[in-house]
N, C-alpha and C positions, 0 to 999 in steps of 0.2 A: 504494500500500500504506500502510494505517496506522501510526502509528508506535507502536499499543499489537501489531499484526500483525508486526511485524519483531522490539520488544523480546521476546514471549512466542519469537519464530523464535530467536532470538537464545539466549535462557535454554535452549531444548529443545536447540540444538547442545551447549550445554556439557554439560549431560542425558546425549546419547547417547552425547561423548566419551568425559565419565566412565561411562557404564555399559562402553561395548566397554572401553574398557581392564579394569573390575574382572570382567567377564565373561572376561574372556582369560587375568587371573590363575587365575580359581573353575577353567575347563576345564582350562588346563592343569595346573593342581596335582591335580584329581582325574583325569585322564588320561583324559577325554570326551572331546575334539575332533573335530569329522567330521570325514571324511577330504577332501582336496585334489583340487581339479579345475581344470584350465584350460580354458577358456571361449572359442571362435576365435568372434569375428563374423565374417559373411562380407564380405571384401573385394573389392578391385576393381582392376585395374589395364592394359595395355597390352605388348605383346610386347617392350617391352625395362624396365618396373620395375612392379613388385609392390605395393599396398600392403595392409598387414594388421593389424586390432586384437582386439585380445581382453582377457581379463583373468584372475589368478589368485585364486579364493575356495575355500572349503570349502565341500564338496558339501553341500546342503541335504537333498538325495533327493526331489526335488518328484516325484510322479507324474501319470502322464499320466490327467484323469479323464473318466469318462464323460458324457454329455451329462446325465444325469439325476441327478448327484450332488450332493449338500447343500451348501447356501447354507455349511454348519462345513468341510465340506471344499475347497469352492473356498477359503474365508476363510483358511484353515490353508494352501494351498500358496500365496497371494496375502504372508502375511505371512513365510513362509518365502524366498518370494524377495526380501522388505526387509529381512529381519533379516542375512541372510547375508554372512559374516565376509569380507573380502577380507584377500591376504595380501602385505602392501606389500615393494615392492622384491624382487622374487622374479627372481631370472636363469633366463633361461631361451635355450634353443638352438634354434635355427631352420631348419630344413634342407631346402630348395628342388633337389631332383635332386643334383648333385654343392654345392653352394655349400651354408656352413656358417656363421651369424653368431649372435651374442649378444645378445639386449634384456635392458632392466631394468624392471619394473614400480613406477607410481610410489609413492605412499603411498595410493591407492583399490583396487589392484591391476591397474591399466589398465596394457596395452602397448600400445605400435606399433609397427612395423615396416615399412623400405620393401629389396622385394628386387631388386636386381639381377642380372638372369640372365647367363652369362658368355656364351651365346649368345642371340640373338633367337629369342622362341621362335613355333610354328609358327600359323597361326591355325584349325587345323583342330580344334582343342580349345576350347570353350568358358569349362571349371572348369580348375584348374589345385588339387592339393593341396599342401598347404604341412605337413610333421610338424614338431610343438611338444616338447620336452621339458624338464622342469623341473630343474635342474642341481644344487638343493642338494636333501639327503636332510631329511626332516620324520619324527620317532617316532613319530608319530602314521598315517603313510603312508611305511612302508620301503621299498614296493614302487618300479619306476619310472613316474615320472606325464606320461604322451604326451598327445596329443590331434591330430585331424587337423582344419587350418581352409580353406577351398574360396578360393578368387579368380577371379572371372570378370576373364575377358582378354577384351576389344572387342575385333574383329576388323575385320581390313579391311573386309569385306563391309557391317557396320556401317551401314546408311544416316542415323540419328537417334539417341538416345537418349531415354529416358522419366527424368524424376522425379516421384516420384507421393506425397502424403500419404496416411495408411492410415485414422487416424480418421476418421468420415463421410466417407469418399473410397470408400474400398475396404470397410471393413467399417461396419456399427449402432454408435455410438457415445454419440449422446445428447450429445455438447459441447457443446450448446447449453444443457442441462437438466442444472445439477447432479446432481443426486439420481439422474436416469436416468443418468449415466454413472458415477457410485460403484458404480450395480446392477450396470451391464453390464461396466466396467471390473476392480472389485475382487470382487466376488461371483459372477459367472460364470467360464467357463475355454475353454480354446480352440476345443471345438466345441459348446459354446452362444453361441457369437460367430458373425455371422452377414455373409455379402459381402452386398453391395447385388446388385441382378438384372442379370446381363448381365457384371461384373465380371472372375470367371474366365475366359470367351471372348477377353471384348474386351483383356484383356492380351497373353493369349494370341497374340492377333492382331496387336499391336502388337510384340510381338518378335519373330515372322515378319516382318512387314512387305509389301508388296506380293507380292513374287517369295515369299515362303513359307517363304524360307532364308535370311533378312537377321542373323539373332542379333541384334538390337536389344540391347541392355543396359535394363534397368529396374531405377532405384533407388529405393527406398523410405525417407525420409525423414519423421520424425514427432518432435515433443516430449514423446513418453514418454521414461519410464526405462529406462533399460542393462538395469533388472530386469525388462522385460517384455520380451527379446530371445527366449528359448523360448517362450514362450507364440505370440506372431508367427510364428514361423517353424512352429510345429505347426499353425497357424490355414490361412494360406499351403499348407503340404504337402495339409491334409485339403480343402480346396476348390481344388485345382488352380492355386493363383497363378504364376503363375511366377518362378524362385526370382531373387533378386538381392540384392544386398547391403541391410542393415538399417541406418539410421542414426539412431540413438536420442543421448540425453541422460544426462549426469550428477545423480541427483535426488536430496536428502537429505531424509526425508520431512518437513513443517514447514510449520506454516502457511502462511508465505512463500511457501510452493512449490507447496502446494498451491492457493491462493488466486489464482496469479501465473498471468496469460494470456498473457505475452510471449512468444510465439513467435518473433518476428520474425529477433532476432539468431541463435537457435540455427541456425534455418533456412537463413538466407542463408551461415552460416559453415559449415556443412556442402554446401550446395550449390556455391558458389563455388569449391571446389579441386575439384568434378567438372569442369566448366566449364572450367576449366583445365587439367587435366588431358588433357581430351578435346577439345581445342581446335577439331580436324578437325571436328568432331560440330556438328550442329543438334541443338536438345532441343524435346519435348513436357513441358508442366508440366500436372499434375491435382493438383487440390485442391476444397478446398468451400469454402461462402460460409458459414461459420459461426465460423472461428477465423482471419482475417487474410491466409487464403494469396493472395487475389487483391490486397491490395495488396505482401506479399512477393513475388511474382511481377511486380507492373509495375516493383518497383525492381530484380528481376533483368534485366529489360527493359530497364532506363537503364540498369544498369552493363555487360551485356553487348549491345550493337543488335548486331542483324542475327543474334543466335546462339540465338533463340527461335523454332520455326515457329509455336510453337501453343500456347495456354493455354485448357484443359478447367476449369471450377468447377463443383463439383455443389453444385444450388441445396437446401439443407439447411434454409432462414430465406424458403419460401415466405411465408408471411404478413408480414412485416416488411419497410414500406413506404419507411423509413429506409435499410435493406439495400436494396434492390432499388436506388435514388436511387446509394447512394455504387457500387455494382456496374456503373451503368450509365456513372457518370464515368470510371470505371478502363479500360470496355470503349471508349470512345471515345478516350483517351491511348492505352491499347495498338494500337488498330487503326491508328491514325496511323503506328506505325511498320514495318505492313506485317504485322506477327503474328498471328495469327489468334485468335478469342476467344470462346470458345462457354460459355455459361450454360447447363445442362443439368439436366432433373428426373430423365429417366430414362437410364439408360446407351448405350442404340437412339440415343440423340439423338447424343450421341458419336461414338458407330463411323460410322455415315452421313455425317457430317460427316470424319472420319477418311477412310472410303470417297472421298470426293468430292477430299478432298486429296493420293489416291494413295500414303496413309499405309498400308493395310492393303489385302487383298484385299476387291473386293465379294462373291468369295464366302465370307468370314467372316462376312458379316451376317447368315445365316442360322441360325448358329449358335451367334452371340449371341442373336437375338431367342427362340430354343428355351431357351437361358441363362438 
């Protein structure tokens, strides 16, 4: 990063400081203020601890739009999910069946939460609900302000787990092409976003797993923003993804950030406590060869051996002769250590490959390839 790109990043933080604070004076002295929502990402956790994040902001009222809605309207609820007010240090109550605990949200309006159940619970349930309530009254929202946030519990039956990138992974993204992914990213909305072919099935299948009833867990991990956590999860719902926890990024909008391709740290720091967490677990990694994942992937490979079956790349940087050279050094270290490592153009190439590893049924293939 340039040092004229970090001081203009620099100058725009004190910018936007000063603006939320004089914005917050202008609302609440004229007694604007949206009203308050708390925000449950979905979490993920194990039949004896919980874990769960969310955050408290003021409702924007982003609506949900049509596929054929104006470039002003996607732009308008695009910027409404960046502008949106969070409300620091917010107590809130947490109530998990009989068990009852207290978080505090930090100065972003981010919580976490880890819960321990007073019994082990059963594995016959996949979701588990977790009800949120917000503990201090706001004049601006007298009412009481709940929200219910979902936790997938792995269950024994469990064979593997999935973590999967979403940009050029799962859906059109363009990351490789500025401009194409400003279009598709900030100017379109969740169902003019589109899965790659084959996508929906082969997850699908993948959380089955051979016998059909395995509950695989599949998490989704990506370096977007916190603020495109609705958007995903409506994109997901409208083409059949299957649902699993969202792992997104802290992002303050800014050259710096905008400009910045490191993925590498977010990624590995998000993925590492699943990993541990789920220690029992072999994982499958999907990603593309377009933003890093395959060499975040072979260092998942060194820090965790023997706990990777399988690393899927969707090959996104066909032309680019440089990419193909370092993709093919990556795939010769990771094979060395027994992992599997498949380059893929089309999703078919996947699953068959999955098929042949006794990862998914071969009668899913059929129904991918109609995908």
């Amino acid at each position: 990063m340039s040092g004229w790109t970090q001081i203009i990043s620099d100058v725009m933080s004190r910018i936007n400081t000063f603006w939320d604070a004089t914005k917050k004076r202008i609302t609440e002295g004229l007694g604007i203020q949206d009203p308050i929502r708390i925000m449950p990402y979905r979490g993920y956790g194990t039949p004896e601890k919980l874990y769960l994040k969310g955050r408290v902001l003021q409702d924007e009222e982003i609506k949900l739009r049509e596929e054929n809605a104006s470039v002003w309207k996607n732009l308008r609820n695009m910027f409404r999910r960046f502008e949106s007010d969070e409300i620091p240090k917010a107590r809130l109550q947490v109530n998990f069946k009989d068990l009852q605990q207290e978080v505090i949200a930090d100065e972003e309006g981010f919580f976490e939460v880890e819960i321990q159940p007073q019994t082990k619970l059963n594995g016959d349930r996949l979701w588990q609900n977790v009800h949120l309530e917000l503990l201090e009254s706001h004049p601006e929202t007298p009412q009481s302000i709940q929200a219910e946030g979902e936790v997938i519990v792995v269950s024994e039956g469990a064979k593997f787990g999935v973590i999967s990138d979403i940009d050029d992974t799962i859906m059109h993204t363009g990351a490789t092409d500025l401009l194409k992914m400003i279009r598709i990213a900030y100017l379109g909305n969740e169902r003019t976003r589109r899965p790659f072919a084959g996508v929906p099935a082969f997850y699908q299948a993948l959380q089955q797993g051979q016998s059909g009833s395995e509950s695989n867990p599949i998490f989704y991990v990506s370096s977007s923003a916190w603020n495109m956590y609705d958007l995903f999860v409506k994109f997901m719902d409208f083409n059949d993804i299957p649902h699993g926890p969202l792992l997104l990024r802290d992002i303050e909008l800014s050259p710096a950030n905008l400009l910045s391709f490191e993925h590498k740290s977010h990624k590995i720091e998000q993925i590492a406590p699943i990993l541990e967490r789920f220690s029992h677990l072999p994982f499958i990694l999907i990603g593309d060869s377009g933003q890093k994942d395959a060499e975040i992937y072979r260092q998942i490979v060194r820090d965790y051996p023997e706990r990777i079956q399988g690393i899927y790349i969707h090959d996104v940087t066909p032309n680019d002769s440089k990419r193909k050279q370092e993709l093919s050094a990556i795939a010769e270290e990771v094979q060395e250590t027994g992992c599997e490592y498949v380059v893929f153009s089309e999703m078919l190439a996947a699953a068959n490959h999955a098929a042949e590893q006794g990862w998914i049924a071969k009668e899913a293939l059929q129904e991918i390839e109609r995908d």
